[in-house]
ChimeraX commands (.cxc) that place a marker at each C-alpha (Angstrom):
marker #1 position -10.61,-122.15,113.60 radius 0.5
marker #1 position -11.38,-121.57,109.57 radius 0.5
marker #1 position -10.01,-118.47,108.22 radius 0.5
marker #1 position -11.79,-117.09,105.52 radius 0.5
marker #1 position -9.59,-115.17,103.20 radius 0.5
marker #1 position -11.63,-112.54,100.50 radius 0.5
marker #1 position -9.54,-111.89,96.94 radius 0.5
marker #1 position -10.21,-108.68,95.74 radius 0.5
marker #1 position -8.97,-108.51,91.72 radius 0.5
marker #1 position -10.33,-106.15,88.54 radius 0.5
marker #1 position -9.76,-103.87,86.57 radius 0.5
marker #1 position -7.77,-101.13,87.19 radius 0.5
marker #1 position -10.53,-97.86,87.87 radius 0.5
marker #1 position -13.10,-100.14,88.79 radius 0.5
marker #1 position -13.48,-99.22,92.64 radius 0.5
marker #1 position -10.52,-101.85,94.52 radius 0.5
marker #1 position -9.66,-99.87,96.66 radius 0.5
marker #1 position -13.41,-99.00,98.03 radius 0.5
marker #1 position -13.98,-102.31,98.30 radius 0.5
marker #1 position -11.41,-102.78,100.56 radius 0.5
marker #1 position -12.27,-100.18,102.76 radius 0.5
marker #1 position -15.57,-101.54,103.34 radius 0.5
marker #1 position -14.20,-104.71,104.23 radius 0.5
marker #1 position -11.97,-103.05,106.75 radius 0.5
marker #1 position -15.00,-101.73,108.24 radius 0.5
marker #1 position -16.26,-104.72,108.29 radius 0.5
marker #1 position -13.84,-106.19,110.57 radius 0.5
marker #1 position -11.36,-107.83,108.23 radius 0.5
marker #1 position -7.53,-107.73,107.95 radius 0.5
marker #1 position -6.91,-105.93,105.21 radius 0.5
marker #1 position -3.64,-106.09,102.46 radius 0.5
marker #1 position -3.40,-103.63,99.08 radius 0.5
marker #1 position -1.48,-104.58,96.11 radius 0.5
marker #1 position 0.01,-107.86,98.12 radius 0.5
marker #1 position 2.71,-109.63,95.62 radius 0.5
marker #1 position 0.87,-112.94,94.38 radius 0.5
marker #1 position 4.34,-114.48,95.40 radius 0.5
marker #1 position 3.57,-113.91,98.71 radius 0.5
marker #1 position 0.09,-115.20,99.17 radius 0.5
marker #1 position 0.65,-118.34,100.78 radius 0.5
marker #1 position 3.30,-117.28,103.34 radius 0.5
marker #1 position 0.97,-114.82,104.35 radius 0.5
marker #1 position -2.38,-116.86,104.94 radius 0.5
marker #1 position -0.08,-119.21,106.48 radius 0.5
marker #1 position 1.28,-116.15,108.86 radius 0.5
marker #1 position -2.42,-115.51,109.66 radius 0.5
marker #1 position -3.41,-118.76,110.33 radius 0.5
marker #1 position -0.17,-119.17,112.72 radius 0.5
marker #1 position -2.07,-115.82,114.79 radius 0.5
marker #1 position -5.36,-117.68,114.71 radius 0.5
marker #1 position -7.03,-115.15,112.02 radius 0.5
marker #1 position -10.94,-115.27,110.92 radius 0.5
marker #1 position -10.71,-113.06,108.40 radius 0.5
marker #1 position -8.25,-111.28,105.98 radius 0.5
marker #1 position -8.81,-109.66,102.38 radius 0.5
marker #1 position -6.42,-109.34,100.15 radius 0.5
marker #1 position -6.05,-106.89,96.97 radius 0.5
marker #1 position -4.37,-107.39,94.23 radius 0.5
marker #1 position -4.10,-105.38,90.63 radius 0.5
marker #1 position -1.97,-105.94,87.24 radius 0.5
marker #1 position 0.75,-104.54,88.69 radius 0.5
marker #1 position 1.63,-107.84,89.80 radius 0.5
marker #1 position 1.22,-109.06,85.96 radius 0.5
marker #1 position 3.83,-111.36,85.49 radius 0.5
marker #1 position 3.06,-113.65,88.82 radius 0.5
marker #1 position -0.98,-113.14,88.48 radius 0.5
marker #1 position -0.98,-116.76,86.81 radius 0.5
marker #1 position 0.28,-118.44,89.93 radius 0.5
marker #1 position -2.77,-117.18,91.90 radius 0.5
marker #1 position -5.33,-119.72,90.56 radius 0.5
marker #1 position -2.96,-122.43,91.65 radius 0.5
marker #1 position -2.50,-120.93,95.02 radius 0.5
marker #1 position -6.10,-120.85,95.62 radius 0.5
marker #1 position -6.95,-124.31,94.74 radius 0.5
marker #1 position -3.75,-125.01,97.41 radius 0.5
marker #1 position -5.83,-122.52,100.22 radius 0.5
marker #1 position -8.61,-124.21,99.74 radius 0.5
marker #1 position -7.11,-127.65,100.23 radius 0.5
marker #1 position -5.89,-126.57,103.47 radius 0.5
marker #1 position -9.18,-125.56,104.38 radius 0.5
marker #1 position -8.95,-121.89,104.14 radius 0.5
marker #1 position -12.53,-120.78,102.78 radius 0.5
marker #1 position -11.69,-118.78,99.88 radius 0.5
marker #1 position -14.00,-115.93,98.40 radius 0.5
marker #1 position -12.83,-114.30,95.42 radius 0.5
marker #1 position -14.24,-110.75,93.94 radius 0.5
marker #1 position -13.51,-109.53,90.57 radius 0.5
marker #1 position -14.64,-106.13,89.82 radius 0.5
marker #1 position -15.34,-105.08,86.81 radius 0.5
marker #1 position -16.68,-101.86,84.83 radius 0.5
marker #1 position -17.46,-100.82,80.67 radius 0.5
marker #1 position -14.34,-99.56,78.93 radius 0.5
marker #1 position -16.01,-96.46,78.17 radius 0.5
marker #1 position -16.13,-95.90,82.06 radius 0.5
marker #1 position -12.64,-96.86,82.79 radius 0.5
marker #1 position -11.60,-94.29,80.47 radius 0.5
marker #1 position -13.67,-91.66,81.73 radius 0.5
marker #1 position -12.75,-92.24,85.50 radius 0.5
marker #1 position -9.05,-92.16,84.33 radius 0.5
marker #1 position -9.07,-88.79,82.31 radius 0.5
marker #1 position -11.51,-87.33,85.36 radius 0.5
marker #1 position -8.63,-88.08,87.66 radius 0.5
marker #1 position -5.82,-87.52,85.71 radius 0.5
marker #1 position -4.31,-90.69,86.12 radius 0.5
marker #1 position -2.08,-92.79,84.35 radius 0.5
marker #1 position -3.02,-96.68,83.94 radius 0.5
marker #1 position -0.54,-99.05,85.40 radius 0.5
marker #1 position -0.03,-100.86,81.79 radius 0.5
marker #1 position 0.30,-96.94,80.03 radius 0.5
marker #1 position 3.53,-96.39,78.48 radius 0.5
marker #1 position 5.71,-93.69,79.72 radius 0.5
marker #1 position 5.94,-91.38,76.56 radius 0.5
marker #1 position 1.65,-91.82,76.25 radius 0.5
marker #1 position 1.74,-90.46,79.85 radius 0.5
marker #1 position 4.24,-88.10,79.76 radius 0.5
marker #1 position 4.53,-86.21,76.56 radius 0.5
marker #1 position 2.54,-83.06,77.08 radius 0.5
marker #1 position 2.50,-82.90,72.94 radius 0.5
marker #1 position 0.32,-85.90,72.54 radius 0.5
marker #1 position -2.82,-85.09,70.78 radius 0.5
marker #1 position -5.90,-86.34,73.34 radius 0.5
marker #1 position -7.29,-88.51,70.85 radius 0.5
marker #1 position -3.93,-90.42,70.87 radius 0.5
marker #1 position -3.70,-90.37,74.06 radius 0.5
marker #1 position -7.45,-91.91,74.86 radius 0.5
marker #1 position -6.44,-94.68,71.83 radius 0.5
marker #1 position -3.12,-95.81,74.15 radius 0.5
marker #1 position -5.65,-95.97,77.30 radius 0.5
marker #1 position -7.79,-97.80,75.49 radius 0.5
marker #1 position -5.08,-100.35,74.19 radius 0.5
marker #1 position -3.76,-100.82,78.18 radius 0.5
marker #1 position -7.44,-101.17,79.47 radius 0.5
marker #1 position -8.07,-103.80,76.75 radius 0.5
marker #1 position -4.95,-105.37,77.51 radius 0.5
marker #1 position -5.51,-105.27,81.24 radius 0.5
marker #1 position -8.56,-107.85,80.48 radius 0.5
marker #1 position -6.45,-110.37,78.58 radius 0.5
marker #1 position -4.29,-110.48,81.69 radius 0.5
marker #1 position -7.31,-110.77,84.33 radius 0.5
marker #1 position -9.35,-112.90,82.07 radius 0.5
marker #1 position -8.61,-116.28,83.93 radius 0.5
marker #1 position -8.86,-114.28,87.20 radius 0.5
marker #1 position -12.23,-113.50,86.52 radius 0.5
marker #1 position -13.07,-116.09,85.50 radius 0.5
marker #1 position -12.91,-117.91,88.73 radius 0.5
marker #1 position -14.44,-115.12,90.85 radius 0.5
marker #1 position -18.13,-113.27,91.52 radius 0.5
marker #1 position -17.71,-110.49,89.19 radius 0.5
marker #1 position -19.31,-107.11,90.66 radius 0.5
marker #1 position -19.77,-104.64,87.86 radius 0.5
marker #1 position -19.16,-100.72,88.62 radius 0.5
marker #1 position -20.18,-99.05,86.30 radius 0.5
marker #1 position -22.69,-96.62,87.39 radius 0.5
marker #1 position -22.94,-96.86,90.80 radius 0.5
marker #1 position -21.77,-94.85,93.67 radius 0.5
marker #1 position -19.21,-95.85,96.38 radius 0.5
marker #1 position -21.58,-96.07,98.79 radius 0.5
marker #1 position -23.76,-98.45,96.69 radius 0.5
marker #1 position -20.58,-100.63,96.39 radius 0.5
marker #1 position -19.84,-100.84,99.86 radius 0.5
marker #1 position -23.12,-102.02,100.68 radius 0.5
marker #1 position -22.89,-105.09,97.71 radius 0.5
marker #1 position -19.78,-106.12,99.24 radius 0.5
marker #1 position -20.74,-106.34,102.70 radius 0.5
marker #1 position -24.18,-107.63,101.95 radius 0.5
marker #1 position -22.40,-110.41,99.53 radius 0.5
marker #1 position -19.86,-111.72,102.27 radius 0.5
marker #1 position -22.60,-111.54,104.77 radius 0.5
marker #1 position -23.85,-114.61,103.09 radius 0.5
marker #1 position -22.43,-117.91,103.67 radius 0.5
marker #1 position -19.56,-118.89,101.81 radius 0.5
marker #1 position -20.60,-122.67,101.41 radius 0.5
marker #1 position -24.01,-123.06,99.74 radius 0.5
marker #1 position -24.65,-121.11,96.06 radius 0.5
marker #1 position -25.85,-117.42,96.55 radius 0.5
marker #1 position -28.73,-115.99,94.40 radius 0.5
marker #1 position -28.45,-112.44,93.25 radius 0.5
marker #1 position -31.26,-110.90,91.89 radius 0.5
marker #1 position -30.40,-107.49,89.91 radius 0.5
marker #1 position -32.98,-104.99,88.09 radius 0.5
marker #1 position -31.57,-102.32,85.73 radius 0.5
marker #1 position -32.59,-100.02,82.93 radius 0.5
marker #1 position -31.32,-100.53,79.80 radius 0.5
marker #1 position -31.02,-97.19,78.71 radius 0.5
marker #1 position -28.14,-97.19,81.27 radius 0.5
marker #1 position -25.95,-100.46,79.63 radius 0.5
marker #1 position -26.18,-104.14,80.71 radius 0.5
marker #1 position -24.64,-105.54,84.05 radius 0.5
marker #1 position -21.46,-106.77,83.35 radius 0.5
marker #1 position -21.42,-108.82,86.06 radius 0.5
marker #1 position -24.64,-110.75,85.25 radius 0.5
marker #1 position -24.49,-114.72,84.64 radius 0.5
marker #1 position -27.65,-113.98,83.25 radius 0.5
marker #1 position -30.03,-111.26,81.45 radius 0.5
marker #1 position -33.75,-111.67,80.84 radius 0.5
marker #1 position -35.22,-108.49,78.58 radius 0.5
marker #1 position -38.55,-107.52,79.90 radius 0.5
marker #1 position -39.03,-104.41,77.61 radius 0.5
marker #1 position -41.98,-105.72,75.97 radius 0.5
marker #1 position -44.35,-105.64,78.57 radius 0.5
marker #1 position -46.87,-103.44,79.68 radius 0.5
marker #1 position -45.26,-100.66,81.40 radius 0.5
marker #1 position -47.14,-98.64,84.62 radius 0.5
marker #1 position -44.67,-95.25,83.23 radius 0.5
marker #1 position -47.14,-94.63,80.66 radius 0.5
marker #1 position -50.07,-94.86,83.44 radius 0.5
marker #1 position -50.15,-91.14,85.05 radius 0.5
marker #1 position -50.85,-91.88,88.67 radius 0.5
marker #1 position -47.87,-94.99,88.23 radius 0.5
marker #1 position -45.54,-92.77,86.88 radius 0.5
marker #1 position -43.52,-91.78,89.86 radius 0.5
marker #1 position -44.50,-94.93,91.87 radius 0.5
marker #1 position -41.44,-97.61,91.35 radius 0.5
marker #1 position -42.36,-101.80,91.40 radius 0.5
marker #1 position -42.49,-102.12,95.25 radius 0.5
marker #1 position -45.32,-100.18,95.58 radius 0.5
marker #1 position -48.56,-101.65,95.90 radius 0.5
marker #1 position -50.61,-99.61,92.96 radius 0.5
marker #1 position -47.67,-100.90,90.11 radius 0.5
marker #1 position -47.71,-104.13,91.79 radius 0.5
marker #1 position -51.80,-104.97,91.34 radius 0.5
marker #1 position -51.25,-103.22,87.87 radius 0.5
marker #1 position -48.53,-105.91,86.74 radius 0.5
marker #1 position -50.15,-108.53,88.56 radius 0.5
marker #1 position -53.26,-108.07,85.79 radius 0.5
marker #1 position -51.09,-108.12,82.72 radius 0.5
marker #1 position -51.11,-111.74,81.72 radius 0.5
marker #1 position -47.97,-111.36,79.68 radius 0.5
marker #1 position -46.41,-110.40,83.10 radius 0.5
marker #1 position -47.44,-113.42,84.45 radius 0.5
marker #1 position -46.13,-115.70,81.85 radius 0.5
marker #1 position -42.84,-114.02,81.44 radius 0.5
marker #1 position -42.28,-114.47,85.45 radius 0.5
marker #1 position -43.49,-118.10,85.25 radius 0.5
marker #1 position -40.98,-118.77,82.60 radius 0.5
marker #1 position -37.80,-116.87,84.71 radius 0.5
marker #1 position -38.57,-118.81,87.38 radius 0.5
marker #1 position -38.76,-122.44,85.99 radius 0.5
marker #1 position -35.85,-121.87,83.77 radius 0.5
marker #1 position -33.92,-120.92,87.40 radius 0.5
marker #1 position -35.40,-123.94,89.28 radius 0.5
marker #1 position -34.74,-126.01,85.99 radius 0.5
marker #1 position -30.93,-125.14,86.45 radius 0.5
marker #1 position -30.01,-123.89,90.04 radius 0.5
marker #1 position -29.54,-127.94,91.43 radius 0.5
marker #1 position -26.65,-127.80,88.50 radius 0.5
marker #1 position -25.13,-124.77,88.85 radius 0.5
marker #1 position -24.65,-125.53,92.97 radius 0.5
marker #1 position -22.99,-129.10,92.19 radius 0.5
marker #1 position -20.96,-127.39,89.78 radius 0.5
marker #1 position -19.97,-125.34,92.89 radius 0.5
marker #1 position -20.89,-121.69,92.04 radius 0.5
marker #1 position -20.73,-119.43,94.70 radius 0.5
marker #1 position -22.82,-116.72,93.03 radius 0.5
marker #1 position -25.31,-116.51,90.17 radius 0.5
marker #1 position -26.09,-112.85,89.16 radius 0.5
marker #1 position -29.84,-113.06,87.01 radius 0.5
marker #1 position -30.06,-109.07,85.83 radius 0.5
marker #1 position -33.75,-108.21,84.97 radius 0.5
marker #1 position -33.75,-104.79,82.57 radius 0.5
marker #1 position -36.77,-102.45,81.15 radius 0.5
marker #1 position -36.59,-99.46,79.72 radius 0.5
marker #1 position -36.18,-97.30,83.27 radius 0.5
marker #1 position -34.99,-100.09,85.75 radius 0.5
marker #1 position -37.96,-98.46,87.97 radius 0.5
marker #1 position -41.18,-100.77,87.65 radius 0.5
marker #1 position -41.52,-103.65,85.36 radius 0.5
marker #1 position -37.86,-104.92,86.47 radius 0.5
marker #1 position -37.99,-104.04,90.09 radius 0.5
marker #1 position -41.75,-106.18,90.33 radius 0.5
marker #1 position -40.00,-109.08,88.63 radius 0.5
marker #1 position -36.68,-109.18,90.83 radius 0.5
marker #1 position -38.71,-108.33,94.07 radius 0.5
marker #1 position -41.03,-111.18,93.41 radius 0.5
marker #1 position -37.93,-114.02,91.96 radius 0.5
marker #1 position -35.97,-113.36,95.26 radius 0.5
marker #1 position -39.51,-113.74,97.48 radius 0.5
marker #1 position -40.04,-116.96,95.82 radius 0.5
marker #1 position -36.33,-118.37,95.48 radius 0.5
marker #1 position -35.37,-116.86,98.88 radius 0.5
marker #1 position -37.11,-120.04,100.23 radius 0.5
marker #1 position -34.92,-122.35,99.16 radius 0.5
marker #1 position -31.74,-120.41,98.59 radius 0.5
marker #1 position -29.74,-117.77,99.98 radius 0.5
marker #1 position -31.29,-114.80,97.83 radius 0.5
marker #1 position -29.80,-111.42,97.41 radius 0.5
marker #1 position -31.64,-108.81,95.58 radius 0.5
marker #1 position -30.21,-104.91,93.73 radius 0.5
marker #1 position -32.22,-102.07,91.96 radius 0.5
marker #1 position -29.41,-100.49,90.37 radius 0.5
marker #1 position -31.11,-97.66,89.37 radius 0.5
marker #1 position -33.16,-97.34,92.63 radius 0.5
marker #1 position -30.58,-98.18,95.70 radius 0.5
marker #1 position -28.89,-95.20,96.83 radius 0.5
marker #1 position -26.12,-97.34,99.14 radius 0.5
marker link #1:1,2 radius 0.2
marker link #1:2,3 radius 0.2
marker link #1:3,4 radius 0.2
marker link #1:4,5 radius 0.2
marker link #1:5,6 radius 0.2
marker link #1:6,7 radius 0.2
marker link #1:7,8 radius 0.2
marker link #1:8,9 radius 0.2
marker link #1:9,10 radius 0.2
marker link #1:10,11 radius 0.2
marker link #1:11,12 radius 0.2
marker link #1:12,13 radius 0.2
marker link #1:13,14 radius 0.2
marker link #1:14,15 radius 0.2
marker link #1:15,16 radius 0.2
marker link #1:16,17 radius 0.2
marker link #1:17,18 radius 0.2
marker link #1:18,19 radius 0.2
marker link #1:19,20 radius 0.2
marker link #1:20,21 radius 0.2
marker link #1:21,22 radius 0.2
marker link #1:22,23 radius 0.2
marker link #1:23,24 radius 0.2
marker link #1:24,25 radius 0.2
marker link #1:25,26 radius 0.2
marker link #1:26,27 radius 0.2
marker link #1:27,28 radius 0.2
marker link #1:28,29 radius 0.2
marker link #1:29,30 radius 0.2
marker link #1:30,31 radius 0.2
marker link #1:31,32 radius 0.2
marker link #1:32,33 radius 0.2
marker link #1:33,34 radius 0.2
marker link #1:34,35 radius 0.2
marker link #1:35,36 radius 0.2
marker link #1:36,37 radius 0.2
marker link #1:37,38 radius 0.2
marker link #1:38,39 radius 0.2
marker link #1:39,40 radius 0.2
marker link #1:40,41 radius 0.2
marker link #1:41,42 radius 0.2
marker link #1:42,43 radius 0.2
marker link #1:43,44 radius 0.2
marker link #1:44,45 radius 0.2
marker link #1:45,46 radius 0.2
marker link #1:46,47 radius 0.2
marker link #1:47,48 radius 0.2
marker link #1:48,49 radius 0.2
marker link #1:49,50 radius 0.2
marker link #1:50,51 radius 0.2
marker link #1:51,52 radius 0.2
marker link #1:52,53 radius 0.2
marker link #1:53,54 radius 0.2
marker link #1:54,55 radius 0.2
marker link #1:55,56 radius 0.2
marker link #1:56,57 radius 0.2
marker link #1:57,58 radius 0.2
marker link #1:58,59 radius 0.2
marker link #1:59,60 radius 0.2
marker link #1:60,61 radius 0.2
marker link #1:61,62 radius 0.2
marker link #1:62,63 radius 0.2
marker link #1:63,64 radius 0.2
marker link #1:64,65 radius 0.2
marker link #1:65,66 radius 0.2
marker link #1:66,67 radius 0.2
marker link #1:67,68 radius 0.2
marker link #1:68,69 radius 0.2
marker link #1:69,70 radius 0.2
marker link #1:70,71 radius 0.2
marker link #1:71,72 radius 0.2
marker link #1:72,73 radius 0.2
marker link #1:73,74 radius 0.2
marker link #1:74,75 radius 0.2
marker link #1:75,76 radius 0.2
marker link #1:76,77 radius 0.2
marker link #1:77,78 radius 0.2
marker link #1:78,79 radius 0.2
marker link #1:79,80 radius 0.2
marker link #1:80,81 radius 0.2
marker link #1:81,82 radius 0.2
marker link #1:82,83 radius 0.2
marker link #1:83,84 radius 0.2
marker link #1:84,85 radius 0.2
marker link #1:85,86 radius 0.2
marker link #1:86,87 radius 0.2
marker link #1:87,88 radius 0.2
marker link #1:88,89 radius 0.2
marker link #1:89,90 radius 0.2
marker link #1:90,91 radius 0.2
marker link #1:91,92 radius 0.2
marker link #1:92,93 radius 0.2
marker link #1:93,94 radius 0.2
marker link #1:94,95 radius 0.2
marker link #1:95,96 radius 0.2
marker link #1:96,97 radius 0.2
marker link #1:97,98 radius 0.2
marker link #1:98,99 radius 0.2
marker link #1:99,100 radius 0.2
marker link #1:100,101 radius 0.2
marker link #1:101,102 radius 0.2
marker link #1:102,103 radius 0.2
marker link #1:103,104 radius 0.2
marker link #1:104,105 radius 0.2
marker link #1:105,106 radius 0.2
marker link #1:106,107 radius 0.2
marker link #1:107,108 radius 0.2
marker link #1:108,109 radius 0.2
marker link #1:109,110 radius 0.2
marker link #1:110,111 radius 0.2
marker link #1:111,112 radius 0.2
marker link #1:112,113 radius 0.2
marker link #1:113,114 radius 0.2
marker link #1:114,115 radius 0.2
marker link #1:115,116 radius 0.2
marker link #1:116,117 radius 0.2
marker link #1:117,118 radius 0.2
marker link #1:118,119 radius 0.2
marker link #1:119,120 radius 0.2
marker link #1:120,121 radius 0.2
marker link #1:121,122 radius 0.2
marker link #1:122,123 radius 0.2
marker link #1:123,124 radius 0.2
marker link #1:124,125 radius 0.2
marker link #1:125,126 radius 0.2
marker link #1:126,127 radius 0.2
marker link #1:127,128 radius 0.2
marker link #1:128,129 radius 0.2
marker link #1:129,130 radius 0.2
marker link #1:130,131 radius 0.2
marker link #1:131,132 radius 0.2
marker link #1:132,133 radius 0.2
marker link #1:133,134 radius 0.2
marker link #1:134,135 radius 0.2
marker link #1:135,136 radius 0.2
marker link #1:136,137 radius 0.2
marker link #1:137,138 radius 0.2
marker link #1:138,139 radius 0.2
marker link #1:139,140 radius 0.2
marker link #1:140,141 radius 0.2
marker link #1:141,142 radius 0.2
marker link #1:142,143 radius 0.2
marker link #1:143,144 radius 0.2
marker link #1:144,145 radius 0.2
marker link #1:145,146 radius 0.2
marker link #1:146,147 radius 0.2
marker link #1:147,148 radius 0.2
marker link #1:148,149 radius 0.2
marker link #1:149,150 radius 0.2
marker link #1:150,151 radius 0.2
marker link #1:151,152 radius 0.2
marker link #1:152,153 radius 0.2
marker link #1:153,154 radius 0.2
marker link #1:154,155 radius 0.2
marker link #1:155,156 radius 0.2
marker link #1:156,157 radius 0.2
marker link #1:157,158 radius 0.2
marker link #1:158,159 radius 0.2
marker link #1:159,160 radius 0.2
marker link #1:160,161 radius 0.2
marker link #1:161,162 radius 0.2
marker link #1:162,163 radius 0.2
marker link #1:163,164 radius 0.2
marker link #1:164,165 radius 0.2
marker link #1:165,166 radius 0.2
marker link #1:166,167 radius 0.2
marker link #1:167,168 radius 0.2
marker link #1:168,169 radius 0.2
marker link #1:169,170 radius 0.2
marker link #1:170,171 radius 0.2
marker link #1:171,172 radius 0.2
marker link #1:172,173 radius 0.2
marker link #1:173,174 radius 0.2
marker link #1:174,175 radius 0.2
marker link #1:175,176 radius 0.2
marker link #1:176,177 radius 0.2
marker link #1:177,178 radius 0.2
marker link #1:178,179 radius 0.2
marker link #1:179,180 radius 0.2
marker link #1:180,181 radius 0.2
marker link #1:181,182 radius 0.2
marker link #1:182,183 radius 0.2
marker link #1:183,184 radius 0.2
marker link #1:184,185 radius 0.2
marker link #1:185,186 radius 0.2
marker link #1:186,187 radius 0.2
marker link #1:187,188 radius 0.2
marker link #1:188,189 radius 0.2
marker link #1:189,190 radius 0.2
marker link #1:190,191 radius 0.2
marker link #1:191,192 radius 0.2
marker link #1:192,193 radius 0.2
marker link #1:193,194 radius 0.2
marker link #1:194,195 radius 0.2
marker link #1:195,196 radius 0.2
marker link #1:196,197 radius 0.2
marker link #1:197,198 radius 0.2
marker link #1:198,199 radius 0.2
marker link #1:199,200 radius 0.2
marker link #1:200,201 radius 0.2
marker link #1:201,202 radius 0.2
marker link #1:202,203 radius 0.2
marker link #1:203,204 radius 0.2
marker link #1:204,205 radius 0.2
marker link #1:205,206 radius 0.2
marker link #1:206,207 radius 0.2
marker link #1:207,208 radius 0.2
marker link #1:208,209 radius 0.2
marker link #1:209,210 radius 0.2
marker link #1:210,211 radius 0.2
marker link #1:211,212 radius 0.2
marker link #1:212,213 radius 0.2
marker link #1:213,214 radius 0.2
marker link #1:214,215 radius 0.2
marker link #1:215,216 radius 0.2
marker link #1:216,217 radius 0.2
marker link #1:217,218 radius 0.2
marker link #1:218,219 radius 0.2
marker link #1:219,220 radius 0.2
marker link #1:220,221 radius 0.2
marker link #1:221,222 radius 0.2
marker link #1:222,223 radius 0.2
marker link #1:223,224 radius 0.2
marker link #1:224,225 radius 0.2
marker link #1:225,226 radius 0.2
marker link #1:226,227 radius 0.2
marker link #1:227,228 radius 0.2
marker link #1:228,229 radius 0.2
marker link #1:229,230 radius 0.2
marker link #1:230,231 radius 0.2
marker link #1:231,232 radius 0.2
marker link #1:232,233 radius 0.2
marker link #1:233,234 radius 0.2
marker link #1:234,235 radius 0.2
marker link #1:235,236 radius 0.2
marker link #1:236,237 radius 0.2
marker link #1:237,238 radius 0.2
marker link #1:238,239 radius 0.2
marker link #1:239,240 radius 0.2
marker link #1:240,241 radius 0.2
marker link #1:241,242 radius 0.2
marker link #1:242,243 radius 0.2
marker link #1:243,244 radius 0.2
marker link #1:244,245 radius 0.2
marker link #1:245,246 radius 0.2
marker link #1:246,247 radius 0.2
marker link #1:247,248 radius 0.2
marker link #1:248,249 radius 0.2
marker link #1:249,250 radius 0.2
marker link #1:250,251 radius 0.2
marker link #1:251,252 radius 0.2
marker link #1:252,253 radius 0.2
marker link #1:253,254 radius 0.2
marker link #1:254,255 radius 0.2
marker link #1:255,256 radius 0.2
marker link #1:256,257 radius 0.2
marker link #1:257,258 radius 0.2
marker link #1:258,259 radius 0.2
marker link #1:259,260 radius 0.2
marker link #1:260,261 radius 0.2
marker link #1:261,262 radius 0.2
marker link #1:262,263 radius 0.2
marker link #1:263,264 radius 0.2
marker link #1:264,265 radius 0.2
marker link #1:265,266 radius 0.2
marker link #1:266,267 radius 0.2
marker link #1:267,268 radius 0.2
marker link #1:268,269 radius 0.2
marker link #1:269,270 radius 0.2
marker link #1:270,271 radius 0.2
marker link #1:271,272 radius 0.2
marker link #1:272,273 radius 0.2
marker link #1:273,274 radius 0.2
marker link #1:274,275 radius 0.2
marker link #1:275,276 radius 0.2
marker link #1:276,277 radius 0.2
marker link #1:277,278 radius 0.2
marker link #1:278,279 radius 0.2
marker link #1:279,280 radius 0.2
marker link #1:280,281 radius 0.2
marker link #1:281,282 radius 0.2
marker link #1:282,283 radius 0.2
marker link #1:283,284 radius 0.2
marker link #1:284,285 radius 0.2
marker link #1:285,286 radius 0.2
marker link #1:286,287 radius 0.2
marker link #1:287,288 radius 0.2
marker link #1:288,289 radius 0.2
marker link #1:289,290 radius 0.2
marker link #1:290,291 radius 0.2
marker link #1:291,292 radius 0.2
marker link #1:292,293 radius 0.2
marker link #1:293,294 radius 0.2
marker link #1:294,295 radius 0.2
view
């Protein structure tokens, strides 16, 4: 029996513990904050009790063993444990905004910055800064090795459903995401790639379009006249078939390809609708509108 064992790391704000949740409702054994010392024993524990599935979470709390972890997983994976790791990420800007909405302290904040009443703000939102900053440099090789999922501005519920709709897919052939967003709302951190498709015609500036979003019908035979619109999806899609063959023997799990206009609501949403169609047959396709899902 395989067990396949989920790795929940990032940054420390960025929505961990959500994640887990919806993988407890999704049927899996969960463990928060489990020392990286202990990783092995415990898959090795679960595999004794015939486990399918178990996800673990684990934070910069556990700084000073995190570097054993890549190691370990290499070691899982030669044992046959199918290992799925999940980094998740979010701006710095937003990190520091969930921290001083909830009041509290980072894990890598010094005492004094989160204790002394007398602090000016600005003081203390420079030491935040310094420990979320720092917090990457100790992650970095972590996510480097995982599917990064970026938090920013989405909702718990939108999370939820990206987790459970990227483990639904299977773990050993290269997973396609396909992600529209508006630039006025900040680039996907998580994307592996980012095409700009500002510059074409947009339906927002057509009155009856307006409201309409790029899965319906009227935006869609609108875009499908602009010729630039043509050439620009023509061009996505053989630089992706160009390079998907080497990106699966190089054995990525995930590719993220973010598609961003000005409103994440037409132009992007035509052009990530119509990728996945075409990709989905030949690859296991996912597909987000950040701006439009509402989890």
């Amino acid at each position: 029996m395989t067990l396949e064992a989920v790795l929940i790391t990032g940054m420390s704000g960025s929505g961990k513990s959500v994640a887990l949740r919806a993988l407890e409702d999704a049927g899996y054994y969960c463990v928060d904050n489990l020392p990286p010392e202990l990783l092995l024993s415990f898959v090795a524990l679960e595999l004794q009790n015939n486990a399918q599935r178990v996800a673990i979470a684990m934070d910069v709390r556990s700084a000073t063993s995190l570097p054993l972890v890549p190691a370990q997983l290499k070691e899982l994976r030669s044992q046959g444990v199918i290992v799925r790791p999940l980094f998740l990420d979010a701006t710095t800007d937003t990190l520091v905004r969930r921290f001083s909405e909830t009041r509290r302290r980072h894990p890598l904040s010094s005492s004094r910055a989160a204790s002394d009443g007398d602090e000016p703000g600005t003081d203390r939102q420079h030491a935040l800064v310094d420990a979320i900053e720092l917090e990457r440099e100790l992650l970095s090789d972590l996510r480097e090795q995982a599917h990064v999922i970026d938090t920013s501005v989405i909702r718990p519920s939108q999370l939820q459903a990206h987790v459970k709709s990227l483990l639904s897919a299977p773990a050993s052939q290269l997973t396609l995401v396909f992600e529209s967003f508006a630039f006025k709302r900040g680039i996907p951190v998580d994307a592996d790639y980012v095409f700009d498709v500002r510059m074409l015609p947009n339906p927002h500036y057509e009155a009856a379009l307006r409201d309409l979003t790029g899965r319906d019908q009227d935006v869609i035979a609108f875009l499908e006249k602009q010729p630039d619109v043509e050439t620009m999806y023509k061009q996505i899609e053989q630089f992706l078939s160009h390079w998907l063959g080497p990106l699966a023997r190089d054995h990525r799990s995930y590719v993220t390809v973010a598609i961003g206009c000005t409103g994440g609501q037409h132009r992007s949403v035509y052009l990530v609708e119509r990728l996945a169609a075409h990709f989905g047959e030949s690859w296991i396709t996912l597909k987000r509108h950040r701006e439009l899902d509402v989890g």
